[in-house]
C-alpha positions as CSV (number, residue, x, y, z in Angstrom):
1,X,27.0,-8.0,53.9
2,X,26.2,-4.1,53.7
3,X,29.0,-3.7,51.0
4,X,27.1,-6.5,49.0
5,X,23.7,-5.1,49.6
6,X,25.2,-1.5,48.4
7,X,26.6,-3.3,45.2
8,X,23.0,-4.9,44.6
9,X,21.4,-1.1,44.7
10,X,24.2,0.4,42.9
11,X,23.4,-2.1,39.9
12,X,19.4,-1.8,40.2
13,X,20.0,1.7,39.8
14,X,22.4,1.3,37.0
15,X,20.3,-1.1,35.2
16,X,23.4,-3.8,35.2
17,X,22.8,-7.3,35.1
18,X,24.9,-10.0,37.3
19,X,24.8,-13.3,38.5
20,X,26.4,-14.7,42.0
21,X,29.4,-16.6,40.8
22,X,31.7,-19.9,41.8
23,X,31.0,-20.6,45.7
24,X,28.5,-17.8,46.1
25,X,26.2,-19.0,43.4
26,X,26.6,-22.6,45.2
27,X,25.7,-20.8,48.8
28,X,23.2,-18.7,47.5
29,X,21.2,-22.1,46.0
30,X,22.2,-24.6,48.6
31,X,22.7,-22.9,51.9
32,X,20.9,-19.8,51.5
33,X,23.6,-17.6,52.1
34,X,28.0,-18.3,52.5
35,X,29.5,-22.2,52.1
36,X,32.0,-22.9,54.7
37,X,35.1,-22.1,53.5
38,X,33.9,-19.0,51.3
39,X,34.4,-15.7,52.9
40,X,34.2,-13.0,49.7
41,X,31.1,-13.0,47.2
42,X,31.8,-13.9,43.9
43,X,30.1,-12.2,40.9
44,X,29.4,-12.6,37.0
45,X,28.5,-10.9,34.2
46,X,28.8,-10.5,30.4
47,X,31.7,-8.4,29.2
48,X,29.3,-5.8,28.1
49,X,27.6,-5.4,31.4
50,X,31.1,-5.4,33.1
51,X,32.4,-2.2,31.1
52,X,29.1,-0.5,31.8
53,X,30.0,-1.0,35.5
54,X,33.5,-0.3,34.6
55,X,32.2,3.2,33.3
56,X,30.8,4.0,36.9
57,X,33.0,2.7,39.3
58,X,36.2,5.1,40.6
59,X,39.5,3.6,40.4
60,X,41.5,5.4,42.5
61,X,42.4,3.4,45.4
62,X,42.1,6.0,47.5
63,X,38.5,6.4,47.5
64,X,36.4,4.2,50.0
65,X,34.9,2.4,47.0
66,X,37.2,1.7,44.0
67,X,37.3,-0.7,40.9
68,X,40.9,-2.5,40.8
69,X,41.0,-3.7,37.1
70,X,44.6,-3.2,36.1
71,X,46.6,-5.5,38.7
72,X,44.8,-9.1,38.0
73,X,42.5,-10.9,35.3
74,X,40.0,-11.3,38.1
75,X,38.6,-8.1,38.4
76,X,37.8,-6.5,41.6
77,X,35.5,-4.2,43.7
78,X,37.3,-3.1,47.2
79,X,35.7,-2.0,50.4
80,X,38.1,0.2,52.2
81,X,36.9,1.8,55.3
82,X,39.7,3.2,57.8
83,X,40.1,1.4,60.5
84,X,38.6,-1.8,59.2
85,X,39.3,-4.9,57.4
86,X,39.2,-4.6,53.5
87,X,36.3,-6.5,51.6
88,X,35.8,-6.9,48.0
89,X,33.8,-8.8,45.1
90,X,35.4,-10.9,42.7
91,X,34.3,-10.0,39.3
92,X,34.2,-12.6,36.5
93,X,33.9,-11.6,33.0
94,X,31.8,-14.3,30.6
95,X,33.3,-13.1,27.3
96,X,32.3,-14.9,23.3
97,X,33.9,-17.9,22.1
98,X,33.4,-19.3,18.8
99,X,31.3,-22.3,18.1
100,X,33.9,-24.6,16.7
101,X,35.6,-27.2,19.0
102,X,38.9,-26.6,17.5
103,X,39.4,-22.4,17.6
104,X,37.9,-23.1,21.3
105,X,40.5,-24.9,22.3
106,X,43.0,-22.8,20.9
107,X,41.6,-19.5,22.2
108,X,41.6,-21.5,25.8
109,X,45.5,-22.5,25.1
110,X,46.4,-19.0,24.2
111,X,44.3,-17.5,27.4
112,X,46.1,-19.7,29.7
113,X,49.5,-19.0,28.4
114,X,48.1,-15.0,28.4
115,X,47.1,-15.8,31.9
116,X,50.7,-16.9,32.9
117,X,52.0,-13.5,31.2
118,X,49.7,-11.1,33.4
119,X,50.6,-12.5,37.1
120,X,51.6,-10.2,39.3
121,X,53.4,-10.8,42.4
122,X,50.6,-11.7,44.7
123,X,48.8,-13.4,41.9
124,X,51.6,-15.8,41.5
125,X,51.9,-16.3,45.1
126,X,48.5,-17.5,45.6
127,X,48.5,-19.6,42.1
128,X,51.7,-21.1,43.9
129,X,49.5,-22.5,47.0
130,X,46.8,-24.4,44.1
131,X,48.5,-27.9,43.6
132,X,46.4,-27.8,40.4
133,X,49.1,-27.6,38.0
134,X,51.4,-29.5,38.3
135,X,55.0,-30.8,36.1
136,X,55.8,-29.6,33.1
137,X,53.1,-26.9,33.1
138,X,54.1,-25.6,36.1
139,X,57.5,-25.0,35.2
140,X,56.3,-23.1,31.6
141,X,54.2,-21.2,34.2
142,X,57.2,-20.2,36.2
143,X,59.3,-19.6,33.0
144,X,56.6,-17.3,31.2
145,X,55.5,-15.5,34.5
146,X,59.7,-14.5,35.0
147,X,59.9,-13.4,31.4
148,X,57.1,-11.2,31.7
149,X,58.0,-9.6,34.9
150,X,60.0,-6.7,33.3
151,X,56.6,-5.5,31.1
152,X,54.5,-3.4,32.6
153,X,51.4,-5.2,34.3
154,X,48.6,-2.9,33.5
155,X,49.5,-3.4,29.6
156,X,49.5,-6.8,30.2
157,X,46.1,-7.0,31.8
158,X,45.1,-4.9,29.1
159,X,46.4,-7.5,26.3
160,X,45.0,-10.4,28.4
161,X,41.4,-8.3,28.0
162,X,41.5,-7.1,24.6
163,X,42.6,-11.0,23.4
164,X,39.2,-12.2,25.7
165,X,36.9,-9.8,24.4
166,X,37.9,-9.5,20.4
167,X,39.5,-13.2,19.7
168,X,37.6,-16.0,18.3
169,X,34.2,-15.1,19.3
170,X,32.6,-17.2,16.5
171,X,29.2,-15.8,16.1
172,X,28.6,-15.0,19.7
173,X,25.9,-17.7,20.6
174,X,28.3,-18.7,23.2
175,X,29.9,-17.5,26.5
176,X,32.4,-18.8,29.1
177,X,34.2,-17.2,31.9
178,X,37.6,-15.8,30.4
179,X,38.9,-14.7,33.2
180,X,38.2,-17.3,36.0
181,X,40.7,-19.7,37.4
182,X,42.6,-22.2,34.6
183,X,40.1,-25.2,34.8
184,X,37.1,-23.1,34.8
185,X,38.0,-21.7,31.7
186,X,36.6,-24.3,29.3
187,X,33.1,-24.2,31.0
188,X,30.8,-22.9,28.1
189,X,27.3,-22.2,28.0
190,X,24.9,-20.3,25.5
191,X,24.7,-16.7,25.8
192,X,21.2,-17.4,26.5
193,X,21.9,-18.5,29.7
194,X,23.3,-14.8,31.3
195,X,20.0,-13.3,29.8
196,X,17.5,-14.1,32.2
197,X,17.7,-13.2,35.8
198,X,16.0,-13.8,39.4
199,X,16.3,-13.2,43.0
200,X,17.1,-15.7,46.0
201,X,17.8,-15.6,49.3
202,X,21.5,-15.2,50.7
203,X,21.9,-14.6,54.4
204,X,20.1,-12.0,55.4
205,X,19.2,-9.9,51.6
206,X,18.3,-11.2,48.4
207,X,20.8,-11.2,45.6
208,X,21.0,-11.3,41.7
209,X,21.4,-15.4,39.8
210,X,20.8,-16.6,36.8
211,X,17.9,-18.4,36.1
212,X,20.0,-20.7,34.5
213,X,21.7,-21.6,37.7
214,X,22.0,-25.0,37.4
215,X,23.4,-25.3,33.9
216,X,26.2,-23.2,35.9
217,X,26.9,-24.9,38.9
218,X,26.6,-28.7,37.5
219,X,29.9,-27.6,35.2
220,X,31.5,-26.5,38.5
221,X,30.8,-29.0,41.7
222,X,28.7,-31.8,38.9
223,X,25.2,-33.6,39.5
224,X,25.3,-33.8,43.1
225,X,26.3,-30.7,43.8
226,X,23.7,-29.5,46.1
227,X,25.2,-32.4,49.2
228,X,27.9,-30.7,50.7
229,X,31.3,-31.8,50.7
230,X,34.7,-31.6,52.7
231,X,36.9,-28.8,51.4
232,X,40.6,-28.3,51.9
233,X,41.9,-24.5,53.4
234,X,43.7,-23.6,50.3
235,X,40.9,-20.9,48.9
236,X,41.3,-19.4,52.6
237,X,45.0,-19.2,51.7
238,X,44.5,-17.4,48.1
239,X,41.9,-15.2,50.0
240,X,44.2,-14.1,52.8
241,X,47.3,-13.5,50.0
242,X,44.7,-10.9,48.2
243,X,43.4,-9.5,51.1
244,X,46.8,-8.8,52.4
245,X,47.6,-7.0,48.7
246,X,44.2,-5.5,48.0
């Protein structure tokens, strides 16, 4: 928790706005602190926020703290102290979408065919453990990732980037996370709703959320999502896999 609680200074002093994200958002609102199988913190912000942080944050990997933006979509913050475990935050990016059901469907097609061109080797290991797709779109999955295994991955993470941040953005009334996993992808809300900001409680600190938290996490668990439900152990997998490559 004192790698978060750093993070929450570093981005008081910096003026940058985030919101806990995905399973720490839910833990934050529900439980006060970590859900069960959840052992990293999540993060989100607006691209512009983001590359203000991205500004200030070393990415050399050999320095304790360092920004790891060039090897996955899901942008990263790594803890590495000698002798100890490695830690990190998940960072991901709300970027615009246009207003018009049909260019936001498209833009989502093209992202998660971008998304299949950007894996790495570890990414593809852990998307290989999610039983989410499944069938024919797992095999164009396999097929793109092997064709774009000879390009460099950095420039692919950067085309991935540049295609979330400058393509069919409409007129930038609304947001959704670019970069998160496939099915989280079409989850759009106003802009309005990463614009206001509070604290809550998580473990034994207080953390940065949205006020518009439950706009958030009803598109991710639904209605009910404050009862707790049974998970299986494959984020535990995933988490171990990037932990392993971190």
């Amino acid at each position: 928790m004192s790698f978060v609680k750093e993070f929450d200074e570093f981005c008081k002093k910096n003026d940058i706005k985030y919101t806990l994200h995905g399973g720490s958002l839910l833990g934050a609102i529900r439980e006060k602190g970590f859900i069960p199988w959840d052992d990293d913190i999540d993060i989100g912000m607006t691209r512009e926020q983001y590359k203000r942080l991205e500004k200030l944050v070393s990415s050399d990997r050999d320095e304790e703290i360092y920004l790891d933006s060039k090897r996955d979509k899901i942008k990263k913050i790594w803890l590495n102290e000698e002798g100890k475990e490695k830690v990190w935050i998940d960072i991901f990016i709300y970027d615009y979408i246009s207003e018009k059901t049909f260019q936001q469907k498209q833009k989502i097609l093209l992202l998660k065919l971008l998304t299949a061109l950007s894996k790495s080797e570890t990414t593809m290991a852990a998307f290989r453990t999610n039983k989410r797709a499944k069938g024919f779109s797992r095999i164009v999955y396999e097929i793109l990732y092997f064709v774009s295994k000879p390009f460099p991955l950095e420039k692919r993470i950067k085309r991935f980037d540049k295609f979330c941040e400058f393509s069919l953005v409409g007129q930038k009334k609304l947001v959704h996370r670019a970069n998160d996993q496939l099915w989280a992808m079409p989850m759009i809300v106003p802009i309005e709703s990463l614009m206001e900001f509070t604290y809550v409680q998580f473990e034994d600190t207080k953390l940065m959320v949205t006020k518009d938290y439950n706009t958030i996490l009803t598109q991710l668990y639904g209605t009910s999502y404050m009862t707790p439900k049974k998970v299986s152990e494959k984020a535990q997998t995933v988490h171990d896999i990037t932990r392993q490559n971190g």
